[in-house]
C-alpha positions as CSV (number, residue, x, y, z in Angstrom):
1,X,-18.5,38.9,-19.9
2,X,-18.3,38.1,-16.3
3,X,-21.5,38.0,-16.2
4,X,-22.1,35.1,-18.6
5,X,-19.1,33.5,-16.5
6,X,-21.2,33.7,-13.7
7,X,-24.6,32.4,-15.5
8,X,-22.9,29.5,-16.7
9,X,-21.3,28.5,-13.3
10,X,-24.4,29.4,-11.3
11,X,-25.2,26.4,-9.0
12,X,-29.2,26.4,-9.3
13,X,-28.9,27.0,-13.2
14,X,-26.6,24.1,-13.5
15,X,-28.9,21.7,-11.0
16,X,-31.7,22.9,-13.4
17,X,-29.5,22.3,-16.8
18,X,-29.4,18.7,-15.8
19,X,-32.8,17.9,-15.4
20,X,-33.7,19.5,-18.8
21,X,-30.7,18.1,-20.9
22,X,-32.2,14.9,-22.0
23,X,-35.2,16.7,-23.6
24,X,-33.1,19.5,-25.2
25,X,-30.8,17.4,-26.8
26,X,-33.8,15.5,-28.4
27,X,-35.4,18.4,-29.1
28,X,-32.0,19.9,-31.0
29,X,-31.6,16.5,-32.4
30,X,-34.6,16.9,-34.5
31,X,-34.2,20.3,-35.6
32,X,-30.9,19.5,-36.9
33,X,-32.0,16.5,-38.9
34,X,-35.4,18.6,-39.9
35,X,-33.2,21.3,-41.4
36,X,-30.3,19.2,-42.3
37,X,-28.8,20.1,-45.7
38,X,-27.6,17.0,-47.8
39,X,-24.5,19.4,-49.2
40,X,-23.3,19.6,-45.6
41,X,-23.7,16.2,-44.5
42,X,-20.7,14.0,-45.7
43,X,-18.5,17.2,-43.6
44,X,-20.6,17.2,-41.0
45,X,-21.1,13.5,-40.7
46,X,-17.2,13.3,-40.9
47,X,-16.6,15.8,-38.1
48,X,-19.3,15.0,-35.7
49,X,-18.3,11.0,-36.3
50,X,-15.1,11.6,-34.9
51,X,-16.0,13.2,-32.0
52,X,-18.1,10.8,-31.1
53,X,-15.7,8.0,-31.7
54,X,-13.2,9.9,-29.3
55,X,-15.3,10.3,-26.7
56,X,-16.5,6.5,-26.6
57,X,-12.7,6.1,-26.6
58,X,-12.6,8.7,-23.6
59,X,-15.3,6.2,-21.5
60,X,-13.6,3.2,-22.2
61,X,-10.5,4.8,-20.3
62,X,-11.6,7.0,-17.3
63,X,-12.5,5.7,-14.4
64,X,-14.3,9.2,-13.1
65,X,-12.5,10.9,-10.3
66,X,-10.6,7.4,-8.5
67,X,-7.6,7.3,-10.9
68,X,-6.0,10.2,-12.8
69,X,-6.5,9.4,-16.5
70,X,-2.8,9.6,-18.2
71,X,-3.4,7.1,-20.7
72,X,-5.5,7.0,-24.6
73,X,-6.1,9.9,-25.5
74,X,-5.4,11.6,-22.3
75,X,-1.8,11.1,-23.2
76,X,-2.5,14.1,-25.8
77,X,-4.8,16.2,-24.4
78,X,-6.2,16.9,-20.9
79,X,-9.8,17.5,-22.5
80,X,-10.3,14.6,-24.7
81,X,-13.9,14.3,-23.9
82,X,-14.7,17.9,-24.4
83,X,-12.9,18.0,-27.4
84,X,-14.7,15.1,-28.6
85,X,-17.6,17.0,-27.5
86,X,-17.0,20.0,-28.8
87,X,-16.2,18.3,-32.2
88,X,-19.9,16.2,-32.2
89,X,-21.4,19.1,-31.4
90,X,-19.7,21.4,-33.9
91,X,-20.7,18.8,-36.8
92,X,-24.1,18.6,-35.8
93,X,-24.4,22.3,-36.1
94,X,-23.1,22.3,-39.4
95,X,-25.6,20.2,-40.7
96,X,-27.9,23.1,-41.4
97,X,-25.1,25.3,-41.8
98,X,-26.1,27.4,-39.5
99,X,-22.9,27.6,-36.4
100,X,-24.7,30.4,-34.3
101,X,-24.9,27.6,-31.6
102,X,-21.1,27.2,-31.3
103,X,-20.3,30.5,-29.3
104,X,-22.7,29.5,-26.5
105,X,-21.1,26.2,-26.7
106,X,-17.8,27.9,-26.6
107,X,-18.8,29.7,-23.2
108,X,-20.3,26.5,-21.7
109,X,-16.8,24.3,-22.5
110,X,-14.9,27.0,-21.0
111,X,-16.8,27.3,-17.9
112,X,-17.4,23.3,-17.3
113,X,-13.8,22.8,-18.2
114,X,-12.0,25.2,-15.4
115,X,-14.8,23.6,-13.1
116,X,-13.1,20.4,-13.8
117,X,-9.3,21.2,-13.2
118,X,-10.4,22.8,-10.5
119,X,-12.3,19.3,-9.0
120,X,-9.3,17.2,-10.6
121,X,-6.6,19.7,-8.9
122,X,-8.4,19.0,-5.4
123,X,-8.5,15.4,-6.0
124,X,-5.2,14.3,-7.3
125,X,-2.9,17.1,-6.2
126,X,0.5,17.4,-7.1
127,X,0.2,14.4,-10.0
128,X,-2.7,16.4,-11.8
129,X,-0.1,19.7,-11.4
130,X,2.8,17.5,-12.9
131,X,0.4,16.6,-15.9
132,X,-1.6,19.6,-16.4
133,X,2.7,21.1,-17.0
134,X,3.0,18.3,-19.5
135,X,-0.2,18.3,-21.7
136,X,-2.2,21.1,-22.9
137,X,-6.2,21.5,-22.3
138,X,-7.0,20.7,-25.9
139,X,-3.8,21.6,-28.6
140,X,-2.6,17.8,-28.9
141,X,1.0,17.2,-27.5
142,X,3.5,14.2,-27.7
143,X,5.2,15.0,-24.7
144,X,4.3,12.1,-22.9
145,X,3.9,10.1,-25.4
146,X,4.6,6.2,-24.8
147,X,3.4,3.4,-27.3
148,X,2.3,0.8,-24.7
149,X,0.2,4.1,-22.9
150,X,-1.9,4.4,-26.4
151,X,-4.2,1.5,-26.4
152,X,-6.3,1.7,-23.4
153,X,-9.9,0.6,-23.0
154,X,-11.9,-1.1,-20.6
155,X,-15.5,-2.0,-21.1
156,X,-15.9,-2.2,-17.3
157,X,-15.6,1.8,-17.8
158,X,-17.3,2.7,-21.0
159,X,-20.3,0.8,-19.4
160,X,-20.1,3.3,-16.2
161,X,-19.6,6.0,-18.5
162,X,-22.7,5.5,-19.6
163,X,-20.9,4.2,-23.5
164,X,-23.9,2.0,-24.5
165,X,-26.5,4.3,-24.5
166,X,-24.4,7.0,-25.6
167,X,-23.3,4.9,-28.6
168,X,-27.5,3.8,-29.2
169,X,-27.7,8.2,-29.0
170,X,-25.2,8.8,-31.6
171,X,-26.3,5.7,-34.1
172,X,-30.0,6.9,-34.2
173,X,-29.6,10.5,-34.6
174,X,-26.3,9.1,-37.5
175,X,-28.9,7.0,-39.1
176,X,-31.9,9.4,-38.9
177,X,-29.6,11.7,-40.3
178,X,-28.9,10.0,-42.8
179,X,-32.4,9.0,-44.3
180,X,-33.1,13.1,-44.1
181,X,-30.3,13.3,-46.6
182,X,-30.8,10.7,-48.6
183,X,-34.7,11.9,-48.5
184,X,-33.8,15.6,-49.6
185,X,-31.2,14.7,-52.2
């Protein structure tokens, strides 16, 4: 298993990963909706939807490594955006009902994630300690719960989060989705 470990945190492979994840995601995108079966689709829709609707929550309210993000949905969980990841990508996969996909997405979220606390613990210190003791990776919690903490978006950083075309992403592959299903039923 180490082994994998190692694979995934591999500087050159990762270097490489990012040149090539524009084209594999387009490339996965249209196998889904190739192979999409309408029986799935409401669930699927319904799961993968909310992911993506947390995550464009996620880059309206982090601004990336310059302040420690305590507020939206970082008040319940230290991993929003890889759970809303994690939950786009799970619902895509069930389109075809076919999840073999997950487990190496599994491996990759737990490798990127401890990547990240690590970054995050060198960054903020002893703040990032204190909340990583209050709020768990990705098991929601209430513990630091405050009402006026909940709403928190700013377009200034779902813009530099790249929201827009990440929100144009999501609505095409949605809508060509969509028409497959509609097509095959």
């Amino acid at each position: 298993m180490s082994s994998i470990h190692d694979a995934f945190n591999n500087e050159g492979l990762r270097a490489a990963h990012l040149n090539v994840r524009l084209p594999l995601a387009c490339l996965l995108a249209g196998v889904l909706v190739h192979s999409l079966d309408p029986a799935w689709f409401p669930f699927a829709l319904a799961i993968s939807g909310t992911g993506t609707i947390l995550q464009l929550w996620c880059f309206g309210s982090i601004k990336t490594h310059k302040i420690l993000a305590t507020r939206g949905p970082y008040l319940f969980v230290r991993n929003p955006m890889y759970l809303a990841r994690f939950l786009v990508l799970f619902g895509a996969l069930l389109l075809p009902g076919n999840l073999w996909l997950a487990g190496i997405y599994h491996l990759y979220l737990v490798n990127r994630v401890g990547r990240e606390e690590a970054k995050l613990r060198r960054i903020f210190g002893a703040d990032y300690e204190a909340y990583c003791r209050e709020v768990r990776p990705f098991l929601p919690t209430l513990r630091r719960f405050e009402a006026q903490n909940l709403w928190c978006f700013r377009w200034e950083y779902f813009s530099r989060n790249h929201g827009p075309s990440h929100s144009i992403a999501m609505a095409s592959f949605y809508v060509a989705c969509t028409i497959a299903a509609l097509h095959a039923g």
